[in-house]
C-alpha positions as CSV (number, residue, x, y, z in Angstrom):
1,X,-34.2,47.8,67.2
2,X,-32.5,45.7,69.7
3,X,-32.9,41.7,69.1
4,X,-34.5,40.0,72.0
5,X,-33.3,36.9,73.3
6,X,-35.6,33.6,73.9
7,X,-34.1,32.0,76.6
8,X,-37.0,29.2,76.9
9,X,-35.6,27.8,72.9
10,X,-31.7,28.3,74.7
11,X,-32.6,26.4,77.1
12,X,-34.0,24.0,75.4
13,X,-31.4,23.9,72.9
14,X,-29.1,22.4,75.6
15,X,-31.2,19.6,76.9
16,X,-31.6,18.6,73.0
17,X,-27.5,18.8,73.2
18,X,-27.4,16.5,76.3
19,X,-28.9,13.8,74.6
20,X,-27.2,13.5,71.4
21,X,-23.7,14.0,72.2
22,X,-23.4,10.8,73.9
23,X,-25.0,9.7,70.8
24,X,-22.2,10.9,68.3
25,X,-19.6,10.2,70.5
26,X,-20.5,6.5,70.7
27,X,-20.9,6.5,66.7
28,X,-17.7,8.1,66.4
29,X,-15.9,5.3,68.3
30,X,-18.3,2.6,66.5
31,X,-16.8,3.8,63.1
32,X,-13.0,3.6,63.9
33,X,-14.0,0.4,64.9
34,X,-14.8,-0.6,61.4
35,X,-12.1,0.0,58.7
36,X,-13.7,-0.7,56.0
37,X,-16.0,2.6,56.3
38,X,-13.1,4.8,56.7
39,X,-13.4,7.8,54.5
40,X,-9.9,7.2,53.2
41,X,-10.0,3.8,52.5
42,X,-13.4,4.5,49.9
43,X,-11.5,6.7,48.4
44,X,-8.3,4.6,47.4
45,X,-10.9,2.0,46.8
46,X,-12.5,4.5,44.0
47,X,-8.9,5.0,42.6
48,X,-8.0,1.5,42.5
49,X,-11.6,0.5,40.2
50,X,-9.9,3.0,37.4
51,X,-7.8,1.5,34.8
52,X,-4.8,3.1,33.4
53,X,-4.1,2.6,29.9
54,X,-0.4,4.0,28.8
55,X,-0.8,4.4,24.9
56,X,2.2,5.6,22.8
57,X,1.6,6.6,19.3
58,X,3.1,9.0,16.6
59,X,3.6,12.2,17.1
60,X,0.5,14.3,15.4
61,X,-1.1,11.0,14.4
62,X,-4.5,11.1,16.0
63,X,-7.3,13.5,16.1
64,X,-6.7,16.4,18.9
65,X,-10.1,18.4,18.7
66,X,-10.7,21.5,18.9
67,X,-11.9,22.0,15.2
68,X,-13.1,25.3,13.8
69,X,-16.3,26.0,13.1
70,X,-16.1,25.7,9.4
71,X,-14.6,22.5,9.4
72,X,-17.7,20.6,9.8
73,X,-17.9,17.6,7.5
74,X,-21.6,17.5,6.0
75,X,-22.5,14.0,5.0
76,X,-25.7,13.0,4.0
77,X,-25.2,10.5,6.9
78,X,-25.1,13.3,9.4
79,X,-22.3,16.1,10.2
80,X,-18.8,15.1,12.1
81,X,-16.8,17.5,13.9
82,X,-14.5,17.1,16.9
83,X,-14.0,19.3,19.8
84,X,-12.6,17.6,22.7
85,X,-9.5,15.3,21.9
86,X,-10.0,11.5,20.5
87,X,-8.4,10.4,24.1
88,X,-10.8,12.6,26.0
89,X,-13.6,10.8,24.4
90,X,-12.8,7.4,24.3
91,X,-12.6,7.7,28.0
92,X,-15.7,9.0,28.3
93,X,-17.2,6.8,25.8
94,X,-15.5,3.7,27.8
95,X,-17.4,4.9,30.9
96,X,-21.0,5.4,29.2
97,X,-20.3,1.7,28.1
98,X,-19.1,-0.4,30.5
99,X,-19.6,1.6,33.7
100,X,-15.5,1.5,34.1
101,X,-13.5,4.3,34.6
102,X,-10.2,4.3,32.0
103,X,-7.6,7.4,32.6
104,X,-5.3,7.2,29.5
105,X,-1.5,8.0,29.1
106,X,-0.6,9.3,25.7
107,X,2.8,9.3,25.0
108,X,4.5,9.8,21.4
109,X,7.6,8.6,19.4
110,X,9.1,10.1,16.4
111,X,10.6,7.2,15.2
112,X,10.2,3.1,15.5
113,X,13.4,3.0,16.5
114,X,13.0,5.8,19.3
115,X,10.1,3.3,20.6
116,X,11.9,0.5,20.6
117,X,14.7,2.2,22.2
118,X,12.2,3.4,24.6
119,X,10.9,-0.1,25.5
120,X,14.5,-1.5,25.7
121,X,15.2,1.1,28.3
122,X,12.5,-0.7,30.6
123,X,9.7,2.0,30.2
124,X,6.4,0.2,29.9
125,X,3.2,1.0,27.6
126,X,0.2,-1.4,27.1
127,X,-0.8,-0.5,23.6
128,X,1.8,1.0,21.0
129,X,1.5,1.4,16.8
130,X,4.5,0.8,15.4
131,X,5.1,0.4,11.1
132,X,4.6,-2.8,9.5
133,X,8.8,-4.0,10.3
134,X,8.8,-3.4,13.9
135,X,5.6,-5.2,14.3
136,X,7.1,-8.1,12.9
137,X,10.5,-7.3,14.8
138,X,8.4,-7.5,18.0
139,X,6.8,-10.8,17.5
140,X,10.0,-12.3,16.3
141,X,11.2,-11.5,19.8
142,X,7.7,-12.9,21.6
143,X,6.9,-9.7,22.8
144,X,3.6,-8.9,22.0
145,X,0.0,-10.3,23.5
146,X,-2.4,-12.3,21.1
147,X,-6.0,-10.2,20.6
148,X,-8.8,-12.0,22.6
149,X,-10.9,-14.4,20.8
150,X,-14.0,-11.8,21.9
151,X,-12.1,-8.9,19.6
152,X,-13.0,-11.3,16.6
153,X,-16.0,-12.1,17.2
154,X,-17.9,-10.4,14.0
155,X,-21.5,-11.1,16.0
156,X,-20.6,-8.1,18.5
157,X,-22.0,-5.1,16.7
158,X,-19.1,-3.0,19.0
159,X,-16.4,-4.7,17.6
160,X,-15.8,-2.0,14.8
161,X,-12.3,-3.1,14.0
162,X,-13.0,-6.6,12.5
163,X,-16.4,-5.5,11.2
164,X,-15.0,-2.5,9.6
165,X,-11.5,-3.3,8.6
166,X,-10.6,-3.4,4.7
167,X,-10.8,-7.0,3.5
168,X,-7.9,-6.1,1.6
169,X,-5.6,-5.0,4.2
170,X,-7.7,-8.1,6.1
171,X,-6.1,-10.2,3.7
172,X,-2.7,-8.5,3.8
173,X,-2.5,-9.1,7.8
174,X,-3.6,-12.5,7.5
175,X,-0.9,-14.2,5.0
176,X,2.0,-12.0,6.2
177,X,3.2,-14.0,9.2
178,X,6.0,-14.5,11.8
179,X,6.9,-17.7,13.2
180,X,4.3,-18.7,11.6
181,X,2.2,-16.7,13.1
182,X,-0.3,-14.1,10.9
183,X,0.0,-10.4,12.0
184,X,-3.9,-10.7,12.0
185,X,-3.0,-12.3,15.6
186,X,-1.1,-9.9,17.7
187,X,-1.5,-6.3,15.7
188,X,-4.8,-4.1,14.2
189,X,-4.3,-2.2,11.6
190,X,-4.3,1.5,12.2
191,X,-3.5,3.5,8.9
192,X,-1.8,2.4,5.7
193,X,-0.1,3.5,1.8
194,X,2.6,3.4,-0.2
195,X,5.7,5.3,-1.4
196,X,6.2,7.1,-4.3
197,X,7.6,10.7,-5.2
198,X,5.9,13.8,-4.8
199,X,6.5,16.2,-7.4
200,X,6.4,19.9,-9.4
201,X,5.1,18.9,-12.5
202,X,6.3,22.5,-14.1
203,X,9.8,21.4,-13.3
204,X,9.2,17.3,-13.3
205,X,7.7,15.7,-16.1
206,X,5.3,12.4,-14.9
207,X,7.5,10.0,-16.8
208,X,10.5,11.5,-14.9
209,X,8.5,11.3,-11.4
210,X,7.4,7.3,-12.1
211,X,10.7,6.0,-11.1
212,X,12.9,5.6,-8.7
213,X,15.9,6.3,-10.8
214,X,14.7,10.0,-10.1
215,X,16.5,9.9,-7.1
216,X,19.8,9.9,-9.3
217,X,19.0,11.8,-11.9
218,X,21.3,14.7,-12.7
219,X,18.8,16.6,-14.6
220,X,17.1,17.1,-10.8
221,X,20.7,17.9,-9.5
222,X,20.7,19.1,-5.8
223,X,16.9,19.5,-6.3
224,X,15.5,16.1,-4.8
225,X,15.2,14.9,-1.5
226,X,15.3,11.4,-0.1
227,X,14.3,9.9,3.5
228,X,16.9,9.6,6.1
229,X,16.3,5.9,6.8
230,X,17.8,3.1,5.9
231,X,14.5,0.8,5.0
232,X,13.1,3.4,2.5
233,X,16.3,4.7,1.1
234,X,17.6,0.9,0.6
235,X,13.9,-0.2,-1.2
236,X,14.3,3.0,-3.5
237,X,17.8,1.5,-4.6
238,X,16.9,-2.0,-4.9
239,X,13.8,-0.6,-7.4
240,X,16.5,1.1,-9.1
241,X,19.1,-0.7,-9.4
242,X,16.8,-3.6,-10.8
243,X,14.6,-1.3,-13.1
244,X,15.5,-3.2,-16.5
245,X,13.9,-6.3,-14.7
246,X,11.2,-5.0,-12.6
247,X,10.0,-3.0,-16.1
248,X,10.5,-6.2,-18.6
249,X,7.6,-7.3,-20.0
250,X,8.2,-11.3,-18.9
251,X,8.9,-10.7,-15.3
252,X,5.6,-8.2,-15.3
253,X,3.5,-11.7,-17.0
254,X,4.8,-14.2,-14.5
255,X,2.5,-16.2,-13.2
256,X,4.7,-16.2,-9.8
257,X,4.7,-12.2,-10.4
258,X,4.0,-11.1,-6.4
259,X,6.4,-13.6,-5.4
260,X,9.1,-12.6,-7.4
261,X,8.4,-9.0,-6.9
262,X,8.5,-9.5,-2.8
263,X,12.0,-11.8,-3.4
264,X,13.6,-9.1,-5.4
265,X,12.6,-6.1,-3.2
266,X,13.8,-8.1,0.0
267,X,17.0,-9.3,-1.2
268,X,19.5,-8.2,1.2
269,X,22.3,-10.5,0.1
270,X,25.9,-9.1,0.3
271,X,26.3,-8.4,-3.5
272,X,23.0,-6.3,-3.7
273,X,24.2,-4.3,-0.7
274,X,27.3,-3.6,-1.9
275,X,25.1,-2.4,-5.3
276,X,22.5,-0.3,-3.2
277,X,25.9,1.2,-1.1
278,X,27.2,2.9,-4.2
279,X,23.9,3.7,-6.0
280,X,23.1,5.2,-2.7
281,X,26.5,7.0,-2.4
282,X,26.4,8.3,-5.7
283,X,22.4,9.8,-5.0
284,X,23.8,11.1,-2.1
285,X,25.9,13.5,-4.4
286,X,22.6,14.2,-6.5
287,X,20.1,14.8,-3.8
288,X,19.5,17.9,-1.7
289,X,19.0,16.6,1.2
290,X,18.5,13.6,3.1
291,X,15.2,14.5,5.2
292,X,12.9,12.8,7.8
293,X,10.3,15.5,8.2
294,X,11.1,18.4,6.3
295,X,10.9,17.4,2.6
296,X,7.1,18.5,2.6
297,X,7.8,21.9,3.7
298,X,10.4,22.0,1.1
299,X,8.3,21.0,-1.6
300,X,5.7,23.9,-0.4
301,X,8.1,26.6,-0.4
302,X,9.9,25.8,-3.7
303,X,13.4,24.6,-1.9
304,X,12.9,21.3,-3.9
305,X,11.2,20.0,-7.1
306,X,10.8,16.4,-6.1
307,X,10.4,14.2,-2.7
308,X,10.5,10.6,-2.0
309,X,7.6,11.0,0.5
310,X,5.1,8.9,2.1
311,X,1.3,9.1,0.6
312,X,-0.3,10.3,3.7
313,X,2.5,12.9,4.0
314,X,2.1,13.7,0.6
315,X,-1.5,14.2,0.4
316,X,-1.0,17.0,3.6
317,X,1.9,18.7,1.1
318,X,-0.5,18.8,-1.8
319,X,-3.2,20.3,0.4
320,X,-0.8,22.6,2.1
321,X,0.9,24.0,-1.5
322,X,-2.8,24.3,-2.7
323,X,-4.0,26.9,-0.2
324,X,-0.6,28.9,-1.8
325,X,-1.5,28.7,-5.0
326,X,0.9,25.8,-6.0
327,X,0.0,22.6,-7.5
328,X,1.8,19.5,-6.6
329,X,1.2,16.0,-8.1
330,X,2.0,12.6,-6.7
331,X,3.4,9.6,-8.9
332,X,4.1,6.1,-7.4
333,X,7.1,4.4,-9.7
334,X,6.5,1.7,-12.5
335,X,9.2,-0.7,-10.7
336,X,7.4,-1.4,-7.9
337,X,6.4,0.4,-4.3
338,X,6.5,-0.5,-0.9
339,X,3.0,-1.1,1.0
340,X,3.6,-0.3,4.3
341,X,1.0,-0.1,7.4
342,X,1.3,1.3,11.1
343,X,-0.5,-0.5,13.6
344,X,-2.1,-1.2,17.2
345,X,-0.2,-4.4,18.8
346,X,-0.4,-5.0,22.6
347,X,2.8,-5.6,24.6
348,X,3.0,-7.8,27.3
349,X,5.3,-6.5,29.9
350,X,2.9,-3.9,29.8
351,X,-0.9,-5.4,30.0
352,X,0.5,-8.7,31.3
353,X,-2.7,-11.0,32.4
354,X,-4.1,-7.7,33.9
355,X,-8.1,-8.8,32.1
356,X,-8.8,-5.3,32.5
357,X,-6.4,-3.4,31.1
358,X,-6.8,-5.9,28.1
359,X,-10.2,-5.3,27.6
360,X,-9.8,-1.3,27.4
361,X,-7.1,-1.5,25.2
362,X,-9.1,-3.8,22.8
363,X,-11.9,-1.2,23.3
364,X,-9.6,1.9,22.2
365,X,-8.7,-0.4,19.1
366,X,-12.4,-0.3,18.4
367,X,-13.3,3.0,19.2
368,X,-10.7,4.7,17.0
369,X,-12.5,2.2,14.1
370,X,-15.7,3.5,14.6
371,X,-16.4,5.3,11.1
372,X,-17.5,8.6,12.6
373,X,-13.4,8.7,14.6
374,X,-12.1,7.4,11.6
375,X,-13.2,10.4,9.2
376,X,-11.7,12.6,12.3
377,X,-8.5,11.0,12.2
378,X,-7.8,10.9,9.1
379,X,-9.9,14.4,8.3
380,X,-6.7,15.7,10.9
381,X,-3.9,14.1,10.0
382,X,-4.4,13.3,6.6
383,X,-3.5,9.7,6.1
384,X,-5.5,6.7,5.0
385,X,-7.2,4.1,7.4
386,X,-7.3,0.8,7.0
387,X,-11.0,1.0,7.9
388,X,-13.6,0.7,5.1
389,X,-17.0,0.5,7.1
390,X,-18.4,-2.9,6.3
391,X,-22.3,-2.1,5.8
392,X,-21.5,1.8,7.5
393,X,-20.7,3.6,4.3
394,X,-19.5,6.9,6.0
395,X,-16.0,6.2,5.6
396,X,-16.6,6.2,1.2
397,X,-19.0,8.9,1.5
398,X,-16.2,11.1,2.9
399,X,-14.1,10.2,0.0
400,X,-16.7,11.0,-2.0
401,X,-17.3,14.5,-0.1
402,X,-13.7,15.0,-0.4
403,X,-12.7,14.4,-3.9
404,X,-16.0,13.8,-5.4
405,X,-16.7,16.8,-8.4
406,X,-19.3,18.5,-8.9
407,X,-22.5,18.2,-11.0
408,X,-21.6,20.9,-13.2
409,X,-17.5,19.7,-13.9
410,X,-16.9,18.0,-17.0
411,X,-13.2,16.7,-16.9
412,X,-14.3,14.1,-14.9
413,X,-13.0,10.3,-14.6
414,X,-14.1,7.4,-12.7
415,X,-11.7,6.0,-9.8
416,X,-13.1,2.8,-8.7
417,X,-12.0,1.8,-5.3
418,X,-14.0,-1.6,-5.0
419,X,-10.8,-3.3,-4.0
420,X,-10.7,-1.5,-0.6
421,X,-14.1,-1.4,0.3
422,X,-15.9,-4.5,-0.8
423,X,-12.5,-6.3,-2.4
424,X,-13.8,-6.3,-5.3
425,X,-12.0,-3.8,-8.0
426,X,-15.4,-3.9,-10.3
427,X,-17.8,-3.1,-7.5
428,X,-19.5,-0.3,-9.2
429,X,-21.1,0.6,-5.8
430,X,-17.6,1.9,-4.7
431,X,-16.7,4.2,-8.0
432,X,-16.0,8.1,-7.5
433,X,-16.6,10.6,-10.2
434,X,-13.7,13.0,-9.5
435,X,-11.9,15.6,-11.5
436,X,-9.4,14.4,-13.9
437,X,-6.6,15.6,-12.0
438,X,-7.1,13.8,-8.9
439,X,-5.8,10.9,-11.0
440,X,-2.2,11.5,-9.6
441,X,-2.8,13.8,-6.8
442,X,-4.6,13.5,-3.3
443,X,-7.5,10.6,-4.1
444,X,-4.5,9.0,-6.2
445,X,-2.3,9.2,-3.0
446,X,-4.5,8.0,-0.3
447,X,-6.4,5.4,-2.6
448,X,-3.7,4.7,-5.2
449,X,-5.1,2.2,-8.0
450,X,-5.3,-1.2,-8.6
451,X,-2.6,-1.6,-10.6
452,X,-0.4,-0.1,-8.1
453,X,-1.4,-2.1,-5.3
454,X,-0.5,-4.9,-8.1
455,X,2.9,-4.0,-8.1
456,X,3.4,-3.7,-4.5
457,X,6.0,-5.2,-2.2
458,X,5.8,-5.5,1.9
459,X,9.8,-5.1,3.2
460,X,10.5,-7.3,5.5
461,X,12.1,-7.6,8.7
462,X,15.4,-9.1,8.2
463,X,17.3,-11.6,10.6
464,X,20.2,-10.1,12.6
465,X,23.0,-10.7,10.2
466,X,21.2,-8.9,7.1
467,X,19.8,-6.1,9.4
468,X,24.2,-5.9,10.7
469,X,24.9,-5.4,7.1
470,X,22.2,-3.1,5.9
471,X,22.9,-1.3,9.1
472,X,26.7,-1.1,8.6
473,X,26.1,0.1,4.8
474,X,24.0,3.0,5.7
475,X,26.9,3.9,8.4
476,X,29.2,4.0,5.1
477,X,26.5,6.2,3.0
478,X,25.5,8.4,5.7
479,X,28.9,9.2,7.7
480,X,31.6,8.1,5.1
481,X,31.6,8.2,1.0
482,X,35.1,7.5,-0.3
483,X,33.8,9.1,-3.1
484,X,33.4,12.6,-2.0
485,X,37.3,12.8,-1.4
486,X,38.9,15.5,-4.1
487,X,41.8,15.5,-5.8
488,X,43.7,17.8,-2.9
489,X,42.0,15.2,-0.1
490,X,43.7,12.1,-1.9
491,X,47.0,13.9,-2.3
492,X,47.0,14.7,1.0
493,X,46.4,10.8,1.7
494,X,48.8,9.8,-0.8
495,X,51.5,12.0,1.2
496,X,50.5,11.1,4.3
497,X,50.9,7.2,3.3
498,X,54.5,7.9,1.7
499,X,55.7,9.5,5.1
500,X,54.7,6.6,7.1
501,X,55.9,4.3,4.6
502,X,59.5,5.9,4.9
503,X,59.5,6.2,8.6
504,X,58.5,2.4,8.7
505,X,61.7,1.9,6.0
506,X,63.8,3.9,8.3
507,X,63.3,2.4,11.2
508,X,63.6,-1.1,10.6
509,X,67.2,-0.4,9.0
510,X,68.2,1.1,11.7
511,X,67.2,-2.3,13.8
């Protein structure tokens, strides 16, 4: 049917039009009259209130979501899982908190050198986690910004970090200083361990494992491997070098024990460099491999029967062997070890005196602490937090739901780890019943015992004239060994020399 037309509602459509035209068009001209309502202005206003937090961190060294569904970790506190990324949901929980959009750039290193490289190079971050040596290398050079007095304050039930943090690695970071300075001051821990060797004990025997002379031993000929840098590779020799010491029974009594320990460990004199230069020179000859990353997959697949390795990176090699069918272990040697930590330190080039940008750094600091993110982190990467939990006991019950055994197992030992959560070793509220095994393998790793943490020693960062020499030493191990030359290559030399010796001869009688 045809549609009819009412021209009376036309009509009166247009007298309705009449009127409110002028209407518009003086509002239209009222509004570009007034800035500070333009459409584009609000919107650059909008961008301006979010706060842009540049975050570098290692690489695979925070919790990235996107967990399966059987990965759920069932506490009797309540179940964790992760699906969106750490980042994605500290931003998220930033907003639900203080009404503030935060839009974080995650970057990554490899290496604290590659940071500090980076940062030399003039590219800017606010918050960073380098190791324990470039922390202190970064104060030395007044380079970092103090924490607020407000990310202390215990009263504030969201300041997770100093309510949570281990009063043993509390005490660590507070009688370590720089300038006089504590670390406590300017960096938060992030995770911690120690080094030690990771081992097959069908092919390694424990006793052979618990010291660093391993690295040089020529019954493990070509089947070791070592860590290509010089810090790790130069404590190993030191431990090694001074073993008859380190082991004796009167330096082990002293009543100055840590002290000596930590003098010995960080002697970089020139006659203990030339000593680590050929012990190291001769390993080099023993070993496999120098390696920065690919020593656990070499333990895994056989390629190796021993690895200087880094407890967090050991535990993840133990796990990884497990689901194979192999069983690794984890010994930490009787000399001595080296305690290290990465942590959260603020630069200032970056934040500056920018309050904001302060404030949601501090906050990411004390998100990640939470003990619900710090099961995910370390559930995902597999190293140890400096977080214990103060009165939140999640962070023990998830050692307990990782290594605890079951009701039924009888080779069973007690691990107290009272020195990390409560700081007291005794605390028999902090004890897990584990399998007897677990004595040198993953618990052992991530929460070695108290005698090891005993006979631990912080490296140091050294002045500019030791780190010249250490430096220049690991040039000579790394890129030169005099020692490696045959009996054809000196020949050669020795020919060589005699020609230019006799061309030298030559010419001068003929002048």
């Amino acid at each position: 049917m045809r549609k009819t037309i009412n021209r009376k509602k036309i009509t009166g459509f247009y007298r309705i039009l009449g009127i409110i035209m002028p209407i518009i068009f003086l509002s239209l001209i009222l509004l570009a009259s007034f800035p500070a309502l333009d459409m584009n202005g609000m919107q650059a206003g909008a961008e301006d209130n979010v706060v842009v937090l540049r975050i570098c961190n290692w690489e695979e060294y925070i919790d990235e979501g996107d967990w399966d569904e059987e990965e759920v970790i069932d506490l009797e506190s309540g179940d964790i899982f992760s699906e969106s990324s750490m980042v994605e949901d500290f931003e998220q929980w930033y907003y639900d908190q203080t009404g503030i959009r935060v839009s974080v750039e995650y970057s990554c290193f490899g290496s604290n050198e590659e940071l500090y490289n980076m940062l030399t190079l003039g590219t800017q971050f606010d918050l960073v986690c380098p190791s324990d040596y470039m922390i202190m290398k970064l104060m030395a050079e007044d380079e970092l910004l103090p924490y607020s007095d407000d990310f202390f304050d215990a009263g504030n039930e969201d300041n997770y970090y100093i309510n949570g943090v281990s009063p043993y690695i509390r005490q660590v970071f507070e009688e370590n200083e720089i300038g006089g300075e504590p670390w406590s001051k300017y960096a938060a821990g992030y995770m911690w361990g120690v080094t030690g060797i990771l081992y097959n004990p069908e092919y390694v025997s424990e006793e052979d494992a618990s010291t660093w002379a391993i690295i040089n031993n020529e019954k493990y000929n070509r089947q070791i491997t070592i860590k290509d840098n010089v810090r790790d590779s130069l404590f190993a020799a030191i431990g090694a070098i001074n073993s008859d010491i380190l082991l004796s029974d009167s330096f082990k009594s002293a009543d100055d024990y840590q002290a000596k320990l930590a003098t010995i460990m960080n002697d970089v004199s020139e006659g203990t460099i030339a000593k680590a230069q050929d012990y190291l020179q001769d390993t080099q000859n023993n070993v496999y491999s120098f390696e920065s990353d690919s020593g656990k997959a070499d333990m895994v697949t056989g390629k190796v029967v021993a690895n200087y390795q880094w407890s967090g990176d050991g535990v993840y090699a133990m796990d990884q062997a497990e689901e194979e069918g192999l069983y690794l272990a984890y010994a930490v040697p009787e000399e001595c070890t080296n305690l290290w930590f990465d942590g959260w330190v603020m630069l200032k080039d970056g934040i500056g005196e920018d309050e904001q940008k302060q404030a949601a750094a501090e906050a990411f600091v004390n998100f990640l602490s939470m003990p619900e993110n710090v099961v995910r982190n370390m559930y995902y990467i597999g190293y140890t937090s400096v977080i214990a939990g103060g009165d939140d006991d999640t962070v023990f019950e998830y050692l307990d739901w990782c290594y605890g055994a079951e009701e039924d197992e009888e080779d069973v030992i007690d691990y107290p780890v009272g020195y990390f959560f409560s700081g007291d070793e005794d605390d028999e509220d902090y004890v897990i019943t584990a399998c007897s095994e677990q004595s040198n393998r993953q618990l052992f790793a991530q929460y070695p015992t108290n005698d090891v943490i005993e006979r631990s020693a912080i490296m140091e960062y050294f002045d500019p004239e030791a780190n010249a020499r250490i430096n220049q030493m690991w040039i000579n191990v790394r890129c030169y060994n005099i020692k490696d030359m045959g009996v054809a290559a000196w020949a050669v030399f020795v020919l060589c020399l005699a020609g230019v010796l006799t061309l030298l001869i030559k010419a001068r009688k003929l002048n």
